[in-house]
N, C-alpha and C positions, 0 to 999 in steps of 0.2 A: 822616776820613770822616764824612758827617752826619750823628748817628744815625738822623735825620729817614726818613732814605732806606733805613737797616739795616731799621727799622721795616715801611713801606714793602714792602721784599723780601719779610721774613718774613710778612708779613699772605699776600702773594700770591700766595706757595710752599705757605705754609701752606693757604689758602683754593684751591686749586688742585688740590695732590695730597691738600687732607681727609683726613687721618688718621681723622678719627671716624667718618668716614663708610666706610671702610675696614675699620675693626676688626670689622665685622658680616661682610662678606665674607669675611673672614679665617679665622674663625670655621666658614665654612658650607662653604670650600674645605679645610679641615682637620679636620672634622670627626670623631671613632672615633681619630683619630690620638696616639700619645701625648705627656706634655709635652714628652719631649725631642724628638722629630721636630717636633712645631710649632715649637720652639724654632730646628734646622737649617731648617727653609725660612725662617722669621722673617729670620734672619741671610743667608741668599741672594740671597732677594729682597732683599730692603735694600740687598746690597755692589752687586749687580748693577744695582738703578736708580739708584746712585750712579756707577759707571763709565760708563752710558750717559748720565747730566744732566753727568756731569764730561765728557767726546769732546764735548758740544754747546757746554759753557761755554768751553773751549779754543778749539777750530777751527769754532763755530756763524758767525761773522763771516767768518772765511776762506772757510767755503764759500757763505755770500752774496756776498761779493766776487767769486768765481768767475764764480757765478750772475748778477751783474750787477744783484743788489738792494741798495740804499741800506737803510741802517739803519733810515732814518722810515719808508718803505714799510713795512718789516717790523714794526715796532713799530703803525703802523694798522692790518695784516693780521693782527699780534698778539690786538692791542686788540678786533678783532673777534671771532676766537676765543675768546679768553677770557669773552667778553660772550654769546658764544652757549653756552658753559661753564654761565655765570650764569644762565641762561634756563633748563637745560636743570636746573640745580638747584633753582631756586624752582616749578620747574613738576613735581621727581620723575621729570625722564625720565632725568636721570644717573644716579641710582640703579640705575631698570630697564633699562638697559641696561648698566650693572657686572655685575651679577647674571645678563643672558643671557647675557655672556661667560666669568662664573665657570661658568654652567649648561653652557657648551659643553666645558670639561675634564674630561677621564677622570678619576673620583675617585681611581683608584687609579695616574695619574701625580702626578709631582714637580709642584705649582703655583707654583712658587718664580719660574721666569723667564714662563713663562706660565701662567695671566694677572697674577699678581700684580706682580712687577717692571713686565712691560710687557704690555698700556698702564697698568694700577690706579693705580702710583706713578708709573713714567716715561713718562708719556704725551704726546701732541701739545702739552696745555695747558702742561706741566711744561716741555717742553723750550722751548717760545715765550717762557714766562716768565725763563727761564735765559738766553736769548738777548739778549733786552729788557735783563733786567738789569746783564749785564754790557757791554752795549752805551754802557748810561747810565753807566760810569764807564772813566776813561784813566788808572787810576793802579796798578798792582800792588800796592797794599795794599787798594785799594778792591777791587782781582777777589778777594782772599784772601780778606775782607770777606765777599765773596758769596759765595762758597764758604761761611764760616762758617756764617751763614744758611743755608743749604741743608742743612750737615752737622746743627742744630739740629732742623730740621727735619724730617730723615730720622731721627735719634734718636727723636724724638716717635711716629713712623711706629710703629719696633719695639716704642719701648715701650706703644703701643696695642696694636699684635700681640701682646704678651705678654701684657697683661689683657684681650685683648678681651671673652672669657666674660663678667668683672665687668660692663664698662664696658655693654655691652650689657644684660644686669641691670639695673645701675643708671637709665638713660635708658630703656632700652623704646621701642620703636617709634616713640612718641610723641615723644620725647625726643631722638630721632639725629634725626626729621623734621624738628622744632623749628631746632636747630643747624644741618642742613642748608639751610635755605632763610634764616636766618641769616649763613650764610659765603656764599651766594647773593648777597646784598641787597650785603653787601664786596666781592665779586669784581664785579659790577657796575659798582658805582664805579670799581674799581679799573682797569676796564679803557676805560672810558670816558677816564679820566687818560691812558691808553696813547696813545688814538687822538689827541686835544689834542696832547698831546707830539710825535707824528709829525709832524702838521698844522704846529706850532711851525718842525720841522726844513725844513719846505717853505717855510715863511718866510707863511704861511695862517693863523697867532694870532699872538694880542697878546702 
């Protein structure tokens, strides 16, 4: 597998479902709560937007096939989402609208499968990316591969949930915004790559 591509993944799983951008959320839908309860929704949400990105990375191709979409469509369609992801981060509107979706949960329900798991972690962007990516490799070590990346990446998730209080401390306001429109300016790119690539498969680049 070529690291090149592991790399790749991880940037845009990672830059996609934002961890750090998260941990403030996290924070504000658990808030009064004790460690060990934030600790049970931390591990819920986690296992659960892993079983939903794992059903999309399995059967995500099957059910375009169904549907009668080609992979390169899906990956411009991707590409596009994602970029409006990136817009949506460099401009602070992804933010306020995590936050009106945290605002719309009962404080005193479970936030573990909503809104945390879905959409926070396994959202539109997350599942298109998982899609993408495993679309880009035909080899059962290369899918395990992505998996990896993804189980990494979800690790990183909890363990922001776990210290978010610091983590949040630590950066400040200023500090998550900074990193935010940072992974912004990647995901950007990154998804511009997406669209190219599609374009590629229609036989439309070089």
């Amino acid at each position: 597998m070529d690291p090149n591509f592991l790399i790749t993944a991880f940037v845009a799983l990672f830059v996609v479902i934002d961890p750090i951008g998260l941990a403030p959320l996290f924070v504000a839908l658990t808030a009064g709560m004790s460690k060990q309860k934030r600790q049970r929704i931390a591990i819920r949400a986690t296992l659960v937007a892993v079983g939903i990105l794992l059903v999309f990375s399995i059967f995500g191709d099957a059910i375009l096939t169904f549907i009668g979409i080609s992979m390169p469509a899906f990956r411009i369609a991707g590409g596009i989402l994602l970029f409006l992801t990136a817009l949506d981060m460099l401009f602070e509107r992804r933010q306020k609208r995590r936050e009106d979706q945290a605002d719309e949960d009962d404080a005193d329900d479970d936030p573990s499968v909503f809104p945390l798991a879905i959409p926070l972690i396994a959202g539109p962007g997350a599942i298109a990316t998982m899609i993408l990516l495993v679309g880009q490799t035909d080899t059962t070590a290369g899918f395990f591969a992505i998996l990896a990346v993804l189980g990494a990446v979800l690790v990183i998730v909890f363990a922001m949930f776990m210290a978010a209080s610091f983590i949040e401390r630590l950066l400040g306001k200023t500090g998550i915004t900074v990193v935010t429109r940072l992974l912004g300016m990647l995901l950007a790119a990154l998804s511009v790559q997406f669209v190219l690539d599609g374009l590629q498969g229609f036989g439309l680049g070089g």
